[in-house]
N, CA, C and O of each residue as an XYZ file, in Angstrom:
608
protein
N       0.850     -1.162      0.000
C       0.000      0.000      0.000
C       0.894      1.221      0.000
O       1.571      1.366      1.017
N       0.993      1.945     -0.767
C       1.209      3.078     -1.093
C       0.598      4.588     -0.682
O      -0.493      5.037     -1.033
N       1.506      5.181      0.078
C       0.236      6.955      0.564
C       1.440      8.220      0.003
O       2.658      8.372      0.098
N       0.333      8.939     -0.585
C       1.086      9.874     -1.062
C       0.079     11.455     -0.305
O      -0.986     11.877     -0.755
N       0.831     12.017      0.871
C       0.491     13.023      1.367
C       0.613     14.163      0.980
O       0.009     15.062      1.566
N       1.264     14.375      0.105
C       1.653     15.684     -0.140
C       0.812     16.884     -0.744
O      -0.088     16.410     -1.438
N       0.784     18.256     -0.727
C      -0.321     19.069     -0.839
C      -1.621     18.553     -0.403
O      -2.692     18.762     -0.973
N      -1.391     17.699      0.904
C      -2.864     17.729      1.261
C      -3.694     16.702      1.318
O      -4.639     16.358      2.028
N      -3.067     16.255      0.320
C      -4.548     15.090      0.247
C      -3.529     13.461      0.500
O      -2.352     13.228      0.774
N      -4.719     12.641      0.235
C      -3.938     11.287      0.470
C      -4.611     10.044     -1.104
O      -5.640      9.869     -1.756
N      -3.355      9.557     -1.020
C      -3.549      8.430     -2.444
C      -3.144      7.176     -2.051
O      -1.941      6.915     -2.065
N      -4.150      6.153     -1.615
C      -3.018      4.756     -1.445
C      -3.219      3.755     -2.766
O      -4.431      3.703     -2.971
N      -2.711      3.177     -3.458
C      -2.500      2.096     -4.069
C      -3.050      0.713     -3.626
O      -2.155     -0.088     -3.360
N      -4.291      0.261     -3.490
C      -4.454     -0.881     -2.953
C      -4.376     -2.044     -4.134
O      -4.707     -1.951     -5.316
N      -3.808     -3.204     -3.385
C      -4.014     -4.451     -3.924
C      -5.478     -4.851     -4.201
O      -6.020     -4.936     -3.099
N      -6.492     -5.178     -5.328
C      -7.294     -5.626     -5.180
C      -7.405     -7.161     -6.173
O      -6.754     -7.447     -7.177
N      -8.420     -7.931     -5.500
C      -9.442     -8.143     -6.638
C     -10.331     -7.993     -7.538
O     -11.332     -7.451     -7.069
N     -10.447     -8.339     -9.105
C     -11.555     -7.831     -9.975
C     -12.721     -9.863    -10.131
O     -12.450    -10.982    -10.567
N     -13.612     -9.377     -9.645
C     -14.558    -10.293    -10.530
C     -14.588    -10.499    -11.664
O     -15.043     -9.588    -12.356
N     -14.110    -11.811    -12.380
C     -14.592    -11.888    -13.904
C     -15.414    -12.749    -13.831
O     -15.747    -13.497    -12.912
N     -15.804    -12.605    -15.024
C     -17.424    -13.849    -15.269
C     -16.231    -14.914    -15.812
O     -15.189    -14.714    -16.436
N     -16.801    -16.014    -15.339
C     -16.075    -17.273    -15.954
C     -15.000    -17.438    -15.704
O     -14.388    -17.852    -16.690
N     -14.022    -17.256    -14.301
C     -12.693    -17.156    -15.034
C     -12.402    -16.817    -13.085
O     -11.413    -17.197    -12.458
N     -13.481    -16.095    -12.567
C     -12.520    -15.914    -11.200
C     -12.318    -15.153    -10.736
O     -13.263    -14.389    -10.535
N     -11.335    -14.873    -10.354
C     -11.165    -13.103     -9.708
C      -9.429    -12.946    -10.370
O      -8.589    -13.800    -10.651
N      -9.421    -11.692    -10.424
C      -8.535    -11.211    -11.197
C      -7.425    -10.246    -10.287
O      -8.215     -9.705     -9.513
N      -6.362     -9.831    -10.005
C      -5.756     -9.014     -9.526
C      -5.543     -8.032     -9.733
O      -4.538     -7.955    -10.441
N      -6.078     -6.851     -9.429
C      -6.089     -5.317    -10.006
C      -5.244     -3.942     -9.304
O      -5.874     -3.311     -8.456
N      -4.616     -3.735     -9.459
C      -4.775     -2.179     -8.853
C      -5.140     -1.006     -8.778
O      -4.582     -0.226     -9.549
N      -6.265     -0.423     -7.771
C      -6.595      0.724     -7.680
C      -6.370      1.568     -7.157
O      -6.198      1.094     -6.034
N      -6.183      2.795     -7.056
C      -5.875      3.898     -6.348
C      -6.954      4.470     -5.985
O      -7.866      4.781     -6.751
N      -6.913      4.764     -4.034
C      -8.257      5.330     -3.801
C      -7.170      7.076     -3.515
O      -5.965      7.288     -3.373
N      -8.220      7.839     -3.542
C      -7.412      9.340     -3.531
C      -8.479     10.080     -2.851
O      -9.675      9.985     -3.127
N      -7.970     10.817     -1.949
C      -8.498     11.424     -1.251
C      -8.407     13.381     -1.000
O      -8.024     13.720      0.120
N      -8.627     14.123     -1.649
C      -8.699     15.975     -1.490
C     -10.111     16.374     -1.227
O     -11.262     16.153     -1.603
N      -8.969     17.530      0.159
C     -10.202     18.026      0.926
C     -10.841     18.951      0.115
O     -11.932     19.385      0.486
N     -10.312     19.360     -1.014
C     -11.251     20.248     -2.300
C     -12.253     19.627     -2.635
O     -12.826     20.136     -3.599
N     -12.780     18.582     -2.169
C     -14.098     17.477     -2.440
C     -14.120     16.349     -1.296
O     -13.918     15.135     -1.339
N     -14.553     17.526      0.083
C     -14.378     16.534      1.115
C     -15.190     15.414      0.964
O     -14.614     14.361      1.240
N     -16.506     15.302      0.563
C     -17.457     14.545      0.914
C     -16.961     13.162      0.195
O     -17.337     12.132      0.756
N     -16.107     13.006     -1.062
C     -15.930     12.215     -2.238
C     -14.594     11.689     -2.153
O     -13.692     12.364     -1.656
N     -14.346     10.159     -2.748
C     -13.353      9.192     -2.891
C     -13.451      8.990     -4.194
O     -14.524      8.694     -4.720
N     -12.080      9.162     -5.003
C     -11.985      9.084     -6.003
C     -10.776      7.397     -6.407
O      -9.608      7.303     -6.031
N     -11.479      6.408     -7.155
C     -11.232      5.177     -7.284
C     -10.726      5.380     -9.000
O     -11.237      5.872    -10.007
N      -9.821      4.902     -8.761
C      -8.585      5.384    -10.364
C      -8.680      3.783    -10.550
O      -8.117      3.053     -9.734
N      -9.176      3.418    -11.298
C      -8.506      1.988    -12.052
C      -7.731      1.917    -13.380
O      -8.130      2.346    -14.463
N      -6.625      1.341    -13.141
C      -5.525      1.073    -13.950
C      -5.554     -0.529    -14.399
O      -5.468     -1.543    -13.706
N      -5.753     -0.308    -16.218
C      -5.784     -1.291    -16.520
C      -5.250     -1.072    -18.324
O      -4.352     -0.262    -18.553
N      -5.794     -1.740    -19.310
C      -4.654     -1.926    -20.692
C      -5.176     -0.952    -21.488
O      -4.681     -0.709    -22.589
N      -6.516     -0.121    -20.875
C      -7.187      1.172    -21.609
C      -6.347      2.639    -20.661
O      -5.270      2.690    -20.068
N      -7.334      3.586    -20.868
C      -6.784      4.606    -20.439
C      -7.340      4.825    -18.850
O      -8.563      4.910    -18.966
N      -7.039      4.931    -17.660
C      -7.640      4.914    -16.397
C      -9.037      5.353    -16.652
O      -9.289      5.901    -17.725
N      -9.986      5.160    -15.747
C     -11.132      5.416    -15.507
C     -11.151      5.404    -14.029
O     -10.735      4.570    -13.225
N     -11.829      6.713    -13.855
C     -11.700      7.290    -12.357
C     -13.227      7.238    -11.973
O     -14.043      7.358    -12.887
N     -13.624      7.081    -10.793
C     -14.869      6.702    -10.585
C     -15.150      7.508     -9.341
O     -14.250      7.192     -8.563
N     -16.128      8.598     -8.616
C     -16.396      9.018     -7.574
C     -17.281      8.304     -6.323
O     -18.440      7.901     -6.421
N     -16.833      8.278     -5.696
C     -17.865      7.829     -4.452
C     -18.078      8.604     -3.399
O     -17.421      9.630     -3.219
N     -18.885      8.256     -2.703
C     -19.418      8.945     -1.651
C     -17.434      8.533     -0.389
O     -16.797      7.483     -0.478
N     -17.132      9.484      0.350
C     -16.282      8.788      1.502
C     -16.908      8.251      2.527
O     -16.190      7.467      3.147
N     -18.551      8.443      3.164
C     -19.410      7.976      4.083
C     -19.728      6.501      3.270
O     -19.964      5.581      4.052
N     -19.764      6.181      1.982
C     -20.759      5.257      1.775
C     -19.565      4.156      1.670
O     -19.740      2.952      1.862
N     -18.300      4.772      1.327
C     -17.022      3.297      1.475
C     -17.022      3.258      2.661
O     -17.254      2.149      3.141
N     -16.792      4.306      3.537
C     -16.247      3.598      5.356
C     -17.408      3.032      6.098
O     -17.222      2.220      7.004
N     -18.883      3.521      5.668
C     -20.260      2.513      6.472
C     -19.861      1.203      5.381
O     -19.763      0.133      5.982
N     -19.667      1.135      4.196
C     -19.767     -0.133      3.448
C     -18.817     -1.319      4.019
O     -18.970     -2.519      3.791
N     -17.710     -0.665      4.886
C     -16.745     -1.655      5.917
C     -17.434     -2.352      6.519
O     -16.806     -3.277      7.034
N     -18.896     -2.357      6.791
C     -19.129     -2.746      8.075
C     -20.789     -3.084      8.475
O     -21.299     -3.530      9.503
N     -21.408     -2.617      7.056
C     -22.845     -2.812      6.685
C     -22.744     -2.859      5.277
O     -21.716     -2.449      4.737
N     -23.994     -3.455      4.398
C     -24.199     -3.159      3.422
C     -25.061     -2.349      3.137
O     -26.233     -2.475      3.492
N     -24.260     -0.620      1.901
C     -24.786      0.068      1.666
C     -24.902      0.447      0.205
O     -24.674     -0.352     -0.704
N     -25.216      1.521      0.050
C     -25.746      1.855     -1.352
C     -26.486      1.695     -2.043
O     -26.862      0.533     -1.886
N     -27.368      2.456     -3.316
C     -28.312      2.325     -4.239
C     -27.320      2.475     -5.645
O     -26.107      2.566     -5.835
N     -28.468      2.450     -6.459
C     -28.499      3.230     -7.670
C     -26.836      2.422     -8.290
O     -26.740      1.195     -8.247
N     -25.600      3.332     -8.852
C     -24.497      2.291     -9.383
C     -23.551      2.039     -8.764
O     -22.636      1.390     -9.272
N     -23.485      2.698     -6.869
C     -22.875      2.101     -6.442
C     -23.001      1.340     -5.370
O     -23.716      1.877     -4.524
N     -22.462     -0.026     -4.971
C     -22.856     -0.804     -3.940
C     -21.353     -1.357     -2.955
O     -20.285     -1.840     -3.330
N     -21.743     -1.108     -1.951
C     -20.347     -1.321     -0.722
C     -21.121     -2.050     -0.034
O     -22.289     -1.851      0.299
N     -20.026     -3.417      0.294
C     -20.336     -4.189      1.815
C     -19.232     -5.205      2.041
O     -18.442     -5.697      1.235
N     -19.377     -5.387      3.308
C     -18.474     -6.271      3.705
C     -18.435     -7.644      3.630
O     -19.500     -8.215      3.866
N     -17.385     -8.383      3.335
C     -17.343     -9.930      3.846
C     -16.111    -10.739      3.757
O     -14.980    -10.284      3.587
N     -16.422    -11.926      3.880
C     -15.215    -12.542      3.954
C     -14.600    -13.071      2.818
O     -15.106    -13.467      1.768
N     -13.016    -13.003      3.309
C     -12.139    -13.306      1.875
C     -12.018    -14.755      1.439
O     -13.082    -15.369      1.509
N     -10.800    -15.558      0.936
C     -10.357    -16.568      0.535
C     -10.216    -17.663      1.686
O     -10.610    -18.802      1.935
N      -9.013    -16.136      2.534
C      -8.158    -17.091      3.417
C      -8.751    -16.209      4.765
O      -7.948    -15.710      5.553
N     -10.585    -16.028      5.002
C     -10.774    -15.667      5.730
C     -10.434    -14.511      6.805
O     -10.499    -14.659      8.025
N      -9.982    -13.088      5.984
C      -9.733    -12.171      6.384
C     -11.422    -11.240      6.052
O     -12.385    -11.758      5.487
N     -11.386    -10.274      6.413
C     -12.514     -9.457      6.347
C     -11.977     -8.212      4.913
O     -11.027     -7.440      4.785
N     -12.998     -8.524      4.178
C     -12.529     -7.548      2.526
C     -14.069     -6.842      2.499
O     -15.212     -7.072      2.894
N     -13.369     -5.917      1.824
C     -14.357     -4.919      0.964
C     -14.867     -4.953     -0.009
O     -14.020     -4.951     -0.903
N     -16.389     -5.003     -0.586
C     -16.722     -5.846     -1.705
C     -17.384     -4.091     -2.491
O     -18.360     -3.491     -2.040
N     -16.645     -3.675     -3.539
C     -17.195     -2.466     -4.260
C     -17.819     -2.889     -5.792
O     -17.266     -3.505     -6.703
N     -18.712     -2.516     -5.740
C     -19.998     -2.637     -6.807
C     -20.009     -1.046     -8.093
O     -20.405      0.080     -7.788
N     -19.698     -1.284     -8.871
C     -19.747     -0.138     -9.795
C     -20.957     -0.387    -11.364
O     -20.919     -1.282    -12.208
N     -21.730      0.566    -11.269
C     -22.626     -0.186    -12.221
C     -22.852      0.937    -13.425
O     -23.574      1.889    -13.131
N     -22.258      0.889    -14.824
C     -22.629      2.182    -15.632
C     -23.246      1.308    -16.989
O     -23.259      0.109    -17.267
N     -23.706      2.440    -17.625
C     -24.570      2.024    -19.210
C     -23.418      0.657    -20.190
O     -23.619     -0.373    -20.832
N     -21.757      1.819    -19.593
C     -21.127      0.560    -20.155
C     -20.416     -1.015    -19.510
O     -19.393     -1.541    -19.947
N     -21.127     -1.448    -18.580
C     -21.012     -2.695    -17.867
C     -21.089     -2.441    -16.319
O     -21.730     -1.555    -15.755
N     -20.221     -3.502    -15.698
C     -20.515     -3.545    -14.153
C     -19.111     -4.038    -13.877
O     -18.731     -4.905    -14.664
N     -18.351     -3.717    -13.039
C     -17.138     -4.443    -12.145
C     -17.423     -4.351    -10.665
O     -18.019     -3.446    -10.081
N     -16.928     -5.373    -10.198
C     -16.635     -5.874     -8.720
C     -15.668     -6.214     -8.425
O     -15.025     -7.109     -8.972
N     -15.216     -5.297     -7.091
C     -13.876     -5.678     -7.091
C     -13.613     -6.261     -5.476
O     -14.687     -6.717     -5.082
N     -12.634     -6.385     -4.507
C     -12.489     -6.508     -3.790
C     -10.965     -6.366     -2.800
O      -9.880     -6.814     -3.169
N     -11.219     -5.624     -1.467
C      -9.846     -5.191     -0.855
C      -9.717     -5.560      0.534
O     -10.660     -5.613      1.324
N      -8.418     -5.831      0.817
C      -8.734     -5.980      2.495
C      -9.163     -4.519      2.902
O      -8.896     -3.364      2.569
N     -10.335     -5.483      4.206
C     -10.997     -4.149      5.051
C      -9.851     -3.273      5.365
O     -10.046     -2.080      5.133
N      -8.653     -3.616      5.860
C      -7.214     -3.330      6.762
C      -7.289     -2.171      5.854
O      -7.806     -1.056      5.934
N      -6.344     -3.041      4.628
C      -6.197     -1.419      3.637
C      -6.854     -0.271      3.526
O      -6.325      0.840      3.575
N      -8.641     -0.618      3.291
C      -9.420      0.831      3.252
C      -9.945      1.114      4.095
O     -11.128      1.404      3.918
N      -9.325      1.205      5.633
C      -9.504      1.271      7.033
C      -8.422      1.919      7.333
O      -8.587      2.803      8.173
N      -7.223      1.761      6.876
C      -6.303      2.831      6.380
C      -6.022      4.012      5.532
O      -5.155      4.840      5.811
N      -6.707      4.057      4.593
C      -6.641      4.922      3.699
C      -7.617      5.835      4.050
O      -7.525      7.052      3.890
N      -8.854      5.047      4.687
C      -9.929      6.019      5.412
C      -9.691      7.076      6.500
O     -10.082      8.242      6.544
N      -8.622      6.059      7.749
C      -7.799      6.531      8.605
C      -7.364      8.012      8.345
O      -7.764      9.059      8.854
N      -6.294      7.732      7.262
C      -5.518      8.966      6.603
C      -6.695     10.237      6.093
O      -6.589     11.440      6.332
N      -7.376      9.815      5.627
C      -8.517     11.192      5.311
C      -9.185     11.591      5.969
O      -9.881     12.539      5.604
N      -9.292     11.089      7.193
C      -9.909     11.739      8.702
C      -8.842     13.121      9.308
O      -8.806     14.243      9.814
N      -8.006     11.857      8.721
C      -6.654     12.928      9.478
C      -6.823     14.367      9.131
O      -6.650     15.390      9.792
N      -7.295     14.109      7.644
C      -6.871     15.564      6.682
C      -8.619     16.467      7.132
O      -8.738     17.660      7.413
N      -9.591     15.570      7.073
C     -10.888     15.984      6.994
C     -11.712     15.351      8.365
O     -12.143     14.213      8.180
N     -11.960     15.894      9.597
C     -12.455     14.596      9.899
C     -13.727     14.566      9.851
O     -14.416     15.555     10.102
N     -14.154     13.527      9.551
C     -15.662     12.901      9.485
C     -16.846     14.093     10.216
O     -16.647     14.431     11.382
N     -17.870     14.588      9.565
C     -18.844     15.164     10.434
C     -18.087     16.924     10.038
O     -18.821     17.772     10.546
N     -17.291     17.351      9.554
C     -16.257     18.319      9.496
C     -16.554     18.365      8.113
O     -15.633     19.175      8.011
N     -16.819     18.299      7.371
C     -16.576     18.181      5.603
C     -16.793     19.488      5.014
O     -16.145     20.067      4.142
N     -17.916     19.872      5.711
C     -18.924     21.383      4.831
C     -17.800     22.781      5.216
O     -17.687     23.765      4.485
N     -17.246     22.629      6.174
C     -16.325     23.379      6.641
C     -14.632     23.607      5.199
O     -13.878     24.520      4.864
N     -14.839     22.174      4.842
C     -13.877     22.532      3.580
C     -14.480     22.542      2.241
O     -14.009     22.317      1.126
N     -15.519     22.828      2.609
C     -16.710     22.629      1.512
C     -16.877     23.843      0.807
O     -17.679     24.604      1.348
N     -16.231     24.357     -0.498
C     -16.453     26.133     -0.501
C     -17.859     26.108     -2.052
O     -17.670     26.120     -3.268
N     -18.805     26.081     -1.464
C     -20.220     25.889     -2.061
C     -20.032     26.934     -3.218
O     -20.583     26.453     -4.209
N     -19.467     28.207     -3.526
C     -20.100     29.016     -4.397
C     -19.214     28.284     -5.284
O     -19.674     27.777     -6.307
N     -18.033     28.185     -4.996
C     -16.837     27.512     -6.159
C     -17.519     26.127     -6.665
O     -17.160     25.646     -7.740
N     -18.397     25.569     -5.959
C     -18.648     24.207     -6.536
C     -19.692     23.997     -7.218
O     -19.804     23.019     -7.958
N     -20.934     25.224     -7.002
C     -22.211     25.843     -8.070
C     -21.658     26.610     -8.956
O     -22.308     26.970     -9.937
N     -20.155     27.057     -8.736
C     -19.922     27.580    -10.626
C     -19.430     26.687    -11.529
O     -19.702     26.715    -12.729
N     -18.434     25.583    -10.790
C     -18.021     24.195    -11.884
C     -18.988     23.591    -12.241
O     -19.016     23.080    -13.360
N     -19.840     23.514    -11.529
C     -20.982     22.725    -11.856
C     -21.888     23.308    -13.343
O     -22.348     22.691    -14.305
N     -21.865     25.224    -12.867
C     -22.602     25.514    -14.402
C     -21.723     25.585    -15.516
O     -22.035     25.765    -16.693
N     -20.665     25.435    -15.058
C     -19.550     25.659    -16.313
C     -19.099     24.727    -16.833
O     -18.301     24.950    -17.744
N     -19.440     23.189    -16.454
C     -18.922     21.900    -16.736
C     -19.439     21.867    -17.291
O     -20.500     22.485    -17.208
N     -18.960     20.753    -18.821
C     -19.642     20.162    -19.450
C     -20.161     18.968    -19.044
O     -19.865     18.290    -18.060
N     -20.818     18.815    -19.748
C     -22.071     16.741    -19.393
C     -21.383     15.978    -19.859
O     -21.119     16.058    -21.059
N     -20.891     15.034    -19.110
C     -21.052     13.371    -19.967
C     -19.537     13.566    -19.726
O     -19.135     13.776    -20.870
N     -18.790     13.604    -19.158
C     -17.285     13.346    -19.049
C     -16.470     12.063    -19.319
O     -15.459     11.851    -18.648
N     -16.665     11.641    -19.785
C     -16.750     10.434    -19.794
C     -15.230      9.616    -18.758
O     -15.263      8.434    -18.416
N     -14.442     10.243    -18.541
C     -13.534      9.855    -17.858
C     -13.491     10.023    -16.001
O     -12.615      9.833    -15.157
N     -14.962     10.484    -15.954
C     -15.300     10.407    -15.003
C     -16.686      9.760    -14.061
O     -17.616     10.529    -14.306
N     -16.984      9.086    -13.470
C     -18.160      8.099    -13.037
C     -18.575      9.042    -11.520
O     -17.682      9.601    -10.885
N     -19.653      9.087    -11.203
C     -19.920     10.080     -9.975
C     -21.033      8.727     -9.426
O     -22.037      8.318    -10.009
N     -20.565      8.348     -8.400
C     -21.611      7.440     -8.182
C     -22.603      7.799     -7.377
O     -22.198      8.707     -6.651
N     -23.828      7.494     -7.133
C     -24.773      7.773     -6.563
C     -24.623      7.422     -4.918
O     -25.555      7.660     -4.149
C-alpha cells in the first residue's frame, strides 16, 4: 500500500481483486485518492490496458460499506469474507457501459480512510466545503465526461 500526502490530500495504491465472469477473480490495482477540495468524495482510479477510468464515491458510503451493506443506484459497498478468511471490501460499480466488482482488504481501506480523517475529519466536511466555487463548476462543466463516473 502506497500513501502519497503531499499538498494535502492522500492516495493509497491498494491491492485488489476484480470479478470476472467465468474465469474468477482477477488481480487489479486501484488507487483510492483522497482531497479536501471534495471533502465529501473518494476518487477510485482503475488502472488497466485502456486509459484509467476514475470513478467518484461517496467517503461515508465506502467507510459505512466496511461494516454494513450500503448503497443504491451504481454504487454498492459491503463487507465480507475473503479466501483465506480475512474481512474484505466488496465495491460494486454499475454504468450504461457494464458492471465491475472488485475486492480489498478491510485493513487497507480502514487505512486509507484513517488517513482522510486525518486531513478531513468525518462530520467536518462542509467546513472545507467552498459551495459558491462548486455551483460555478458545476454551471460551467460540461455533461457526460466520460472519464469520469460520480456514483450515486
Amino acid at each position: 500500500m502506497n500513501e502519497d500526502t503531499s499538498d494535502a490530500t492522500v492516495a493509497h495504491a491498494l491491492p485488489m481483486h476484480a470479478f470476472v465472469a467465468d474465469s474468477g477473480m482477477a488481480p487489479i490495482t486501484v488507487e483510492l485518492q483522497y482531497d479536501p477540495a471534495d471533502p465529501y468524495a473518494v476518487a477510485a482510479v482503475f488502472h488497466g490496458d485502456d486509459d484509467p477510468v476514475r470513478w467518484l464515491l461517496g467517503r461515508d458510503l465506502l467507510h459505512d460499506g466496511t461494516r454494513v451493506a450500503v448503497g443504491h443506484g451504481d454504487v454498492h459497498v459491503w463487507p465480507s469474507v475473503g479466501p483465506g478468511g480475512s474481512w474484505v471490501v466488496v465495491v460494486e460499480l454499475i454504468s450504461p457501459d457494464g458492471r465491475v466488482m472488485v475486492q480489498a482488504e478491510r485493513d487497507d481501506v480502514d487505512a486509507f480512510l484513517e488517513a482522510s480523517a486525518r486531513l478531513v475529519p468525518y462530520g467536518a466536511e462542509s467546513a472545507y466545503c467552498d459551495v459558491d466555487t462548486l455551483i460555478a463548476d458545476l454551471l460551467t462543466s460540461s455533461p457526460g465526461d466520460p472519464t469520469t463516473r460520480r456514483g450515486r
